[in-house]
C-alpha positions in Angstrom: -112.8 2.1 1.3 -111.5 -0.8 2.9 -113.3 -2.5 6.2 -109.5 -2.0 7.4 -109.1 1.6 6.8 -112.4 2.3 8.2 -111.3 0.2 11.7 -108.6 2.7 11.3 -110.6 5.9 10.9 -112.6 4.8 13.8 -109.7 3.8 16.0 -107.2 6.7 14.7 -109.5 9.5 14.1 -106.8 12.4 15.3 -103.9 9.9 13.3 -106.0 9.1 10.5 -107.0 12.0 9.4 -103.4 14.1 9.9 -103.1 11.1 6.9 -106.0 12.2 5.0 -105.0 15.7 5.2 -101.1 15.7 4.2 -102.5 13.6 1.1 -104.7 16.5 0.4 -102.7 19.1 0.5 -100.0 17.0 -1.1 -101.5 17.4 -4.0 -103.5 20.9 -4.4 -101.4 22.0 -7.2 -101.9 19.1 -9.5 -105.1 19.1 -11.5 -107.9 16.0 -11.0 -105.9 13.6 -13.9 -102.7 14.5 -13.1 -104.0 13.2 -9.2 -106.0 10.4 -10.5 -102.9 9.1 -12.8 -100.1 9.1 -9.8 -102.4 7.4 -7.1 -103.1 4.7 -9.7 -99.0 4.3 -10.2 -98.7 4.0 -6.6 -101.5 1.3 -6.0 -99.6 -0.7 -8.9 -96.1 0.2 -7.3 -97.9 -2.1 -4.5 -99.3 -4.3 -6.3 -102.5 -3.5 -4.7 -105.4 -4.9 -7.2 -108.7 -3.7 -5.7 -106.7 0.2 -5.2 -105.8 -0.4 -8.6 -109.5 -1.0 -9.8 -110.3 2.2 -7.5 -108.2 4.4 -8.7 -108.3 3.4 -12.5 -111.9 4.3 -12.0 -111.3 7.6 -10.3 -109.1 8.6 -13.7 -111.8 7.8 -16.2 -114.0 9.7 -13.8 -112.0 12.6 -13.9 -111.5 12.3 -17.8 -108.7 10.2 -18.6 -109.0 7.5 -21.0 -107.0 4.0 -21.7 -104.2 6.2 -23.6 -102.9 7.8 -20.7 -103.3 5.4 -17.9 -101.7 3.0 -20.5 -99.0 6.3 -20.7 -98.9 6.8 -17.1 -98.0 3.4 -16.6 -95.5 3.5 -19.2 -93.5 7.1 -17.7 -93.1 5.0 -14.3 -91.3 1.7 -16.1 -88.1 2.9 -14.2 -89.8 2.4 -10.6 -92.0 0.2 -11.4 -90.9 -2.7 -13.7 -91.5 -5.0 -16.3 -93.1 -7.5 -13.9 -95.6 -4.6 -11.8 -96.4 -3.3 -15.4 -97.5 -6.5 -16.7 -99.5 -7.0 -13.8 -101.4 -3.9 -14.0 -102.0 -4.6 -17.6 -103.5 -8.0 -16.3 -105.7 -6.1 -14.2 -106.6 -3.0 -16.3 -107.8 -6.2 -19.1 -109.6 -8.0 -16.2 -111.8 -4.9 -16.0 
């Protein structure tokens, strides 16, 4: 977690974690990979490297392998782009 999103927690509590729980309960009916897949196409939607390096690792964790993040990535070319795609590429070989 980031030193900002724990300044957050800390300063937020009651805000922060309404956040924490919506993103829960968001996403009870989708199993682990399914999850682990979508966070990682939002952190690259935001270009957001280290999420992207968190969230990568939270997929392998929960079983998915270079195939389907690669796929993943791939099924969200229409919101994401060329360009984010690449990036995430750049970052995924970086690892």
């Amino acid at each position: 977690m980031s030193d900002a999103l724990s300044f957050l927690l800390k300063a937020r509590p009651e805000a922060m974690g309404h956040y924490f729980a919506f993103l829960k309960e968001a996403g009870k009916h989708l199993d682990p990979k399914t999850r682990a897949l979508i966070s990682v196409i939002t952190k690259v939607h935001s270009q957001t490297e280290r999420g992207v390096r968190q969230y990568v690792r939270r997929a392998i964790a929960e079983g998915c392998d270079g195939t389907e993040i690669l796929d993943a990535l791939l099924m969200a070319f229409p919101a994401l782009g060329l360009a984010k795609i690449v990036w995430a590429v750049d970052v995924l070989l970086a690892m």
